[in-house]
C-alpha positions as CSV (number, residue, x, y, z in Angstrom):
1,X,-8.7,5.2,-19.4
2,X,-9.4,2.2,-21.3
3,X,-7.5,-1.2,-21.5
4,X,-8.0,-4.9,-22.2
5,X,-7.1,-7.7,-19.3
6,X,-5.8,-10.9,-21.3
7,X,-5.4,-14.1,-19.7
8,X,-6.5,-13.4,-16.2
9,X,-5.6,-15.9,-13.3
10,X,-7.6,-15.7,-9.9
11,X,-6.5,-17.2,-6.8
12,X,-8.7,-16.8,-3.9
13,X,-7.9,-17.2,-0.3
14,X,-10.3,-17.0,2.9
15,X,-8.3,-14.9,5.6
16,X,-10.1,-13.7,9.5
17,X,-11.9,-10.6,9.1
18,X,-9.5,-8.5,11.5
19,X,-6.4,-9.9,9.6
20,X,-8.0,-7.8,6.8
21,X,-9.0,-4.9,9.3
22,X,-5.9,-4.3,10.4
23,X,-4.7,-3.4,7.6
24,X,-7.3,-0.9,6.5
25,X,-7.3,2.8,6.7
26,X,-10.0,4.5,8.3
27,X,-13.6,5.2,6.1
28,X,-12.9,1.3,4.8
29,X,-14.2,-1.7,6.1
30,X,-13.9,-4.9,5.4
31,X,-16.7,-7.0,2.9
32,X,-17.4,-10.4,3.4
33,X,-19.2,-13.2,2.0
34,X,-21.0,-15.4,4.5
35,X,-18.8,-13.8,6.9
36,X,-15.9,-14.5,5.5
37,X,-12.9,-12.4,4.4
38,X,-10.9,-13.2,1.3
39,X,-7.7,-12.6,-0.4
40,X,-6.6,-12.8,-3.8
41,X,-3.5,-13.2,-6.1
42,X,-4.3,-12.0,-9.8
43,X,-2.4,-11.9,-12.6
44,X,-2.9,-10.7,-16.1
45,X,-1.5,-9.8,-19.2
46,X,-2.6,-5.3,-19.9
47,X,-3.2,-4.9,-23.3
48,X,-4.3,-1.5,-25.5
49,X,-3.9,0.8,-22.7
50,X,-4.6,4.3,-23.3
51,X,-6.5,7.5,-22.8
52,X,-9.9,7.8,-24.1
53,X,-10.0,8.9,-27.5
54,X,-6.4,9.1,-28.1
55,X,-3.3,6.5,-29.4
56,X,-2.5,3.4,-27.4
57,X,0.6,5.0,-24.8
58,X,3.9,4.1,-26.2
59,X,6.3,1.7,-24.9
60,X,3.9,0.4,-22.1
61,X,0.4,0.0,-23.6
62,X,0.9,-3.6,-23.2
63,X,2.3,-5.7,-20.0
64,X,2.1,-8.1,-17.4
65,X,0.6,-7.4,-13.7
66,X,0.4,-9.6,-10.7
67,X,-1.6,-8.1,-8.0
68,X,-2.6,-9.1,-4.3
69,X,-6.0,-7.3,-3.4
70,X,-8.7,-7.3,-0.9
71,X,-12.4,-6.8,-1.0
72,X,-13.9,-3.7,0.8
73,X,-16.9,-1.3,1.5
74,X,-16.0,2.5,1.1
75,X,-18.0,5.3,1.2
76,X,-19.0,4.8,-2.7
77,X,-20.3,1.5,-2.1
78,X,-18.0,-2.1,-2.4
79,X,-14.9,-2.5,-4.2
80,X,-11.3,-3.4,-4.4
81,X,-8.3,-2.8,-2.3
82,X,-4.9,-3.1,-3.5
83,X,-2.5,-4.2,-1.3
84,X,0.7,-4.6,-4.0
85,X,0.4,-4.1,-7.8
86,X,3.4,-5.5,-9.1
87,X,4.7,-4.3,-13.0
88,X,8.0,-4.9,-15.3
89,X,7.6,-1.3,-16.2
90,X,8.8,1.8,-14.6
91,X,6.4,4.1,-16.2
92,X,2.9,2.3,-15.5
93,X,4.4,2.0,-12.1
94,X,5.5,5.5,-11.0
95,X,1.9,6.9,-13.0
96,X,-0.1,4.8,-11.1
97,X,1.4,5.9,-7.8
98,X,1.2,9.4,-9.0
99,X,-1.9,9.8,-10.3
100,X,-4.2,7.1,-8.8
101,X,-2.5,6.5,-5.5
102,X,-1.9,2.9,-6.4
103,X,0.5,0.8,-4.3
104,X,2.3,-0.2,-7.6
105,X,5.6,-1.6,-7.4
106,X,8.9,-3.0,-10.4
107,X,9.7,-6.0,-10.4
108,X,10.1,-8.9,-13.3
109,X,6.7,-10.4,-13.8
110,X,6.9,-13.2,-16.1
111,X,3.8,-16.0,-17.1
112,X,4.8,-19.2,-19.3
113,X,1.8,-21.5,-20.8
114,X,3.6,-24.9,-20.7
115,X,1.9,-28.3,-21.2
116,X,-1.6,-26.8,-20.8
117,X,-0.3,-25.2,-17.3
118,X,-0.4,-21.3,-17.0
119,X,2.6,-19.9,-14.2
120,X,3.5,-16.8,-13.1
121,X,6.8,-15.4,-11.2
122,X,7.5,-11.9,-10.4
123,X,10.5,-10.7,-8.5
124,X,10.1,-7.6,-6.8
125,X,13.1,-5.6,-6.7
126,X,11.0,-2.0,-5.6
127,X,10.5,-0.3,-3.3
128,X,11.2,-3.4,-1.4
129,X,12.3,-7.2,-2.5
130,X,9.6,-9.8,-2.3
131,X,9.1,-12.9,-4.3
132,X,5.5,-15.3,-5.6
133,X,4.4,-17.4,-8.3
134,X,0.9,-18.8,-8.9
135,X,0.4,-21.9,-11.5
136,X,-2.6,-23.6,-12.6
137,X,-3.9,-26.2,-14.9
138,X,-6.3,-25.4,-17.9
139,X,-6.4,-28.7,-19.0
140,X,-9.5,-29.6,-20.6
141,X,-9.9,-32.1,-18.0
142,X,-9.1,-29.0,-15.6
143,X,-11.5,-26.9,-17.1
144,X,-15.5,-25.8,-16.3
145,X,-17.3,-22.7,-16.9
146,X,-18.6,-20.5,-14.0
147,X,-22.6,-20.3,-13.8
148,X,-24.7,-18.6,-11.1
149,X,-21.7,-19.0,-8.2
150,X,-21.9,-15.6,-5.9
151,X,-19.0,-16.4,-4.2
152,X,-17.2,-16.3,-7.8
153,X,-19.4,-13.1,-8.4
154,X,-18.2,-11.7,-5.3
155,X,-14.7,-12.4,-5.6
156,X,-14.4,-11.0,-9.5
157,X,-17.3,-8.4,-10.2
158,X,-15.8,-5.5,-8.9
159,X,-16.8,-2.0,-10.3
160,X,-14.5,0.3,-8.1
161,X,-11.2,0.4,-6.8
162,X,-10.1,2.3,-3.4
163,X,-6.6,4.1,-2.4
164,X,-5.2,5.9,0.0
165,X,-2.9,9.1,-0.7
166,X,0.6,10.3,1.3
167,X,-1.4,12.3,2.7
168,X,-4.2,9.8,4.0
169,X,-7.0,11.2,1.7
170,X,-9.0,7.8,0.1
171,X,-9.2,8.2,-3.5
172,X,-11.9,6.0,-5.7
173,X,-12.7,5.6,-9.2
174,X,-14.9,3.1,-11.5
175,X,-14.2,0.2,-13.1
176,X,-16.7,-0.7,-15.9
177,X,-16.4,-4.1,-18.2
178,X,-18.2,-6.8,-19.8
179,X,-19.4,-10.3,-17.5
180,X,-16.3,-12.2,-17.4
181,X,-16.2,-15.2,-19.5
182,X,-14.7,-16.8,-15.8
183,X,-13.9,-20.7,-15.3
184,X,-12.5,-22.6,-12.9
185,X,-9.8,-24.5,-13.6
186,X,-7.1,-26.5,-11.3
187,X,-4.6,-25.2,-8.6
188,X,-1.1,-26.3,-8.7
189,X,0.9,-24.0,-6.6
190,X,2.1,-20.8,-5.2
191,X,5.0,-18.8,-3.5
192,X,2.5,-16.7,-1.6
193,X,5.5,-13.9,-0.7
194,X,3.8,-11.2,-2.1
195,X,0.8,-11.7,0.3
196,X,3.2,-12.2,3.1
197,X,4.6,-9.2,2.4
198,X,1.4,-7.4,2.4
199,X,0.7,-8.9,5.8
200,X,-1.4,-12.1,4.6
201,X,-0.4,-15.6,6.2
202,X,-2.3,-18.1,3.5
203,X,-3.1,-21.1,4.4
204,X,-4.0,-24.4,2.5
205,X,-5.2,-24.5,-1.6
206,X,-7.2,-21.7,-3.0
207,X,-10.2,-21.3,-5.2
208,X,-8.8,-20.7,-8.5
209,X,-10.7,-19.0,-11.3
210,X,-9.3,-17.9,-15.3
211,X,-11.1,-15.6,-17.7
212,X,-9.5,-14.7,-21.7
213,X,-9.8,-11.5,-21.6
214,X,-12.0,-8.0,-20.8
215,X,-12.3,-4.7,-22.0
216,X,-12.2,-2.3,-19.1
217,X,-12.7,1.3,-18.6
218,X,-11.1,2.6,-15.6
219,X,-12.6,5.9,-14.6
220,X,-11.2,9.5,-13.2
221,X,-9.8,9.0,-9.6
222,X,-11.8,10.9,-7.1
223,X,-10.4,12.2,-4.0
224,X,-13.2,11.5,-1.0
225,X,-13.1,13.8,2.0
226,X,-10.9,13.6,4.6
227,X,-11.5,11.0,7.6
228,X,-10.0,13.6,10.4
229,X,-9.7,11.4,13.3
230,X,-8.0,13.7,16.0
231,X,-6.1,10.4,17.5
232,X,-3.5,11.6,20.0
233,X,0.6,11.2,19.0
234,X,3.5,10.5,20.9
235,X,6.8,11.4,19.5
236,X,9.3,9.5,21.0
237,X,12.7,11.2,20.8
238,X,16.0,10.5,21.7
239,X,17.2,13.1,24.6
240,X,21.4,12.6,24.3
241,X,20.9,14.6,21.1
242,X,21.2,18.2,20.8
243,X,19.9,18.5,17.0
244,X,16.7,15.9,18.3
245,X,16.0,18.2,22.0
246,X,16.2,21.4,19.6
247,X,13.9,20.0,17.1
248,X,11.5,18.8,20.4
249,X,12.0,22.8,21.4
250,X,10.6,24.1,18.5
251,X,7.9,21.6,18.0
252,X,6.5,22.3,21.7
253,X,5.4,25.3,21.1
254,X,4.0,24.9,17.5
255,X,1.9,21.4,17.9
256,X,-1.5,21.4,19.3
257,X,-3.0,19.5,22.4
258,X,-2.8,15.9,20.7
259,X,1.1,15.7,20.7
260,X,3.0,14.5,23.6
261,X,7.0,14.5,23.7
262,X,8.6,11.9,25.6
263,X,12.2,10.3,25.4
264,X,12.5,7.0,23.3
265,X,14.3,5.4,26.6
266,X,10.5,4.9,27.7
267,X,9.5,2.8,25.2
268,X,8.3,-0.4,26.1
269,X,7.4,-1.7,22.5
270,X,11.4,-3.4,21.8
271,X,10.8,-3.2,17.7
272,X,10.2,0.6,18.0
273,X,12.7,1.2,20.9
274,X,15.6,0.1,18.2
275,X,14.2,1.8,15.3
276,X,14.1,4.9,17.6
277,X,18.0,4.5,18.1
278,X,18.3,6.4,14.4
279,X,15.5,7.7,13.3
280,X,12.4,9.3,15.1
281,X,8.9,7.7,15.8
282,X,5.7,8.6,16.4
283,X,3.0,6.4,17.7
284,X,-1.0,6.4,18.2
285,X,-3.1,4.0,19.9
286,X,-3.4,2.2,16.4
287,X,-0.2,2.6,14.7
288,X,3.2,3.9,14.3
289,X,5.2,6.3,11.5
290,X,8.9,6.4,11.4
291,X,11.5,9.0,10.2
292,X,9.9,11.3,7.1
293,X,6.6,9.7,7.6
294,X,7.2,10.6,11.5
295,X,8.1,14.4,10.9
296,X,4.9,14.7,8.2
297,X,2.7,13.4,11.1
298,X,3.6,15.3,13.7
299,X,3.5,18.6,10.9
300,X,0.1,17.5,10.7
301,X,-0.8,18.7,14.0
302,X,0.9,22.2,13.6
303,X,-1.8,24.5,12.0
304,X,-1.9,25.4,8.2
305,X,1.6,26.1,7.5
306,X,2.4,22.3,9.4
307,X,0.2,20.5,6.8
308,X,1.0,22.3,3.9
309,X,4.7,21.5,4.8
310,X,3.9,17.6,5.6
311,X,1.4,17.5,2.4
312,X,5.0,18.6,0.6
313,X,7.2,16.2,2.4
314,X,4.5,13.0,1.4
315,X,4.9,13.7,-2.6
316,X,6.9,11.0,-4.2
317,X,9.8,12.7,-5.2
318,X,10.0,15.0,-1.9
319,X,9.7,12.3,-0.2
320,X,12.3,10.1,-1.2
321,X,14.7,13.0,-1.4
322,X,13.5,14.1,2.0
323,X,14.4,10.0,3.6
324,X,18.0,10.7,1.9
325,X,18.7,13.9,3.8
326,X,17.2,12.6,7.1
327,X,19.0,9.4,6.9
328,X,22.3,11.3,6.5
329,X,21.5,14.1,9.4
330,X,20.6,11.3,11.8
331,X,23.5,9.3,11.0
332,X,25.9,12.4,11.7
333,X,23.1,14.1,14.8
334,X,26.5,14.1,16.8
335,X,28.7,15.5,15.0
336,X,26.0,18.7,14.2
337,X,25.2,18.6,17.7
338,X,28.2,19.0,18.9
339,X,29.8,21.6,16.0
340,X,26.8,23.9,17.1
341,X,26.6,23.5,20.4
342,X,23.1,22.1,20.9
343,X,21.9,21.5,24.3
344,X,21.1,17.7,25.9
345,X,20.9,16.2,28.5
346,X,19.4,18.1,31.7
347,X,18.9,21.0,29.1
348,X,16.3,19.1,27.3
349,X,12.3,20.7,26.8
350,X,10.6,19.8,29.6
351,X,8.2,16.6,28.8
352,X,4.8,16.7,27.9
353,X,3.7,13.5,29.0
């Protein structure tokens, strides 16, 4: 796929290492430069995109983006990792998810070049609300090209970009362009909420950077091979409801070794213990899934049949239509326990724990 980045507007943010870490799924690691970890807003005009050798893509071969991303090391080497990609456009967006595994959300992304001042806004309105603007000055005064700085090098001369799937597969591809034509120009502001949103607390000014434009070349996305670390899961269940203890019932015997049941009174973290009050959660020493993403786990860990059915659940469509029909059986679990007579109480499976 090939495409032209117009007006693109850096702002770089040293963050700790394990903030980064954290957030990272296993087979990536975090890449530094003198030790430290960075964070960046970017925004930038899409321009000409389209398929190799055939017509520009209609209706969105040209657009805004305003992006938060991280720098990484991956099995293929150093790249990018996109936290939020943030688009006016419905298409690009749902494409991108689709087809690259890219965290891209809709929102109104707007830039306005004002007085020799460059600002951008987006409103997020999906999948979740979230607000940031980013505004700097490229007045002349402002203004100084970019020669032999590796921290700038580092930050901006990224050739690949890393994903993650549903599913948890990474997914890579290349990114080929020219040098950028990169200055550095003056920082005015920012509504950091985006990178809040993606877990980032930023602190004081950044470095800033702005480029004209680049042709790019994004490659074919390439799924890498499955990091299969055999953690151990908890599913935390609530035991006053019949259709929950029946679903624990048929799960007991179909799960393997690394699935313990217990009930979700026994919770000691107080965020998950009131999440658990409507939908069901699953933990690991490292992190948690709730409701659909709680069920697809859990089918993980119940032989071929379990994984094809949670590889199902985790496509886009299935799984939004999946969160509709689970929201509306856990809001009425008492009413279906009751009309079919499903056991609780001191009929519940016995627990694993």
């Amino acid at each position: 796929m090939t495409q032209v980045w117009r007006d693109v507007t850096f702002a770089h943010w040293s963050v700790p290492t394990e903030v980064v870490e954290a957030l990272l799924p296993p087979g990536l690691r975090v890449d530094t430069h003198n030790g430290q970890a960075w964070v960046s807003l970017v925004g930038f005009e899409m321009d000409a995109l389209r398929l190799r050798g055939l017509p520009a893509i209609p209706t969105t071969h040209q657009f805004l983006e305003f992006n938060v991303r991280t720098y990484v090391i991956g099995p293929e080497g150093p790249g990018v990792w996109f936290c939020s990609l943030d688009v006016a456009h419905w298409l690009p967006a749902i494409v991108a998810r689709t087809g690259f595994a890219l965290p891209y959300d809709k929102g109104d992304v707007k830039v306005s070049h004002e007085r020799s001042r460059i600002v951008w806004t987006v409103d997020r309105i999906w999948p979740e609300r979230a607000q940031g603007s980013l505004a700097v000055s490229v007045d002349d005064a402002d203004v100084a090209p970019i020669v032999d700085d590796a921290l700038a090098t580092f930050l901006t001369s990224r050739w690949r970009f890393y994903a993650k799937t549903r599913g948890g597969r990474l997914v890579t591809a290349p990114v080929e362009h020219e040098p950028w034509p990169l200055t550095s120009v003056r920082f005015i502001g920012a509504d950091t909420g985006l990178a809040s949103s993606a877990g980032f607390a930023l602190d004081g000014d950044p470095i800033v950077h702005h480029s004209s434009a680049v042709h790019v070349r994004v490659g074919l996305p390439k799924l890498l091979p499955r990091q299969r670390l055999r953690e151990d899961l908890t599913v935390w269940f609530d035991d006053d409801c019949g259709v929950c203890s029946m679903s624990v019932r048929w799960l007991l015997g179909r799960t393997d070794a690394s699935v313990t049941y217990r009930p979700n009174r026994e919770l000691d973290d107080q965020d998950l213990l009131a999440t658990s009050a409507d939908a069901i959660v699953v933990t690991s020493d490292a992190r948690s899934w709730t409701a659909v993403d709680a069920v697809a786990a859990v089918l993980d860990r119940a032989g071929w049949w379990g994984r094809a059915m949670a590889f199902g659940l985790r496509l886009p469509g299935v799984h939004a239509l999946a969160g509709l029909v689970y929201r509306w059986v856990a809001g009425h679990r008492g009413q279906i326990s009751a009309r079919l007579g499903l056991a609780t109480g001191c009929e519940l499976p016995r627990s694993t724990s």
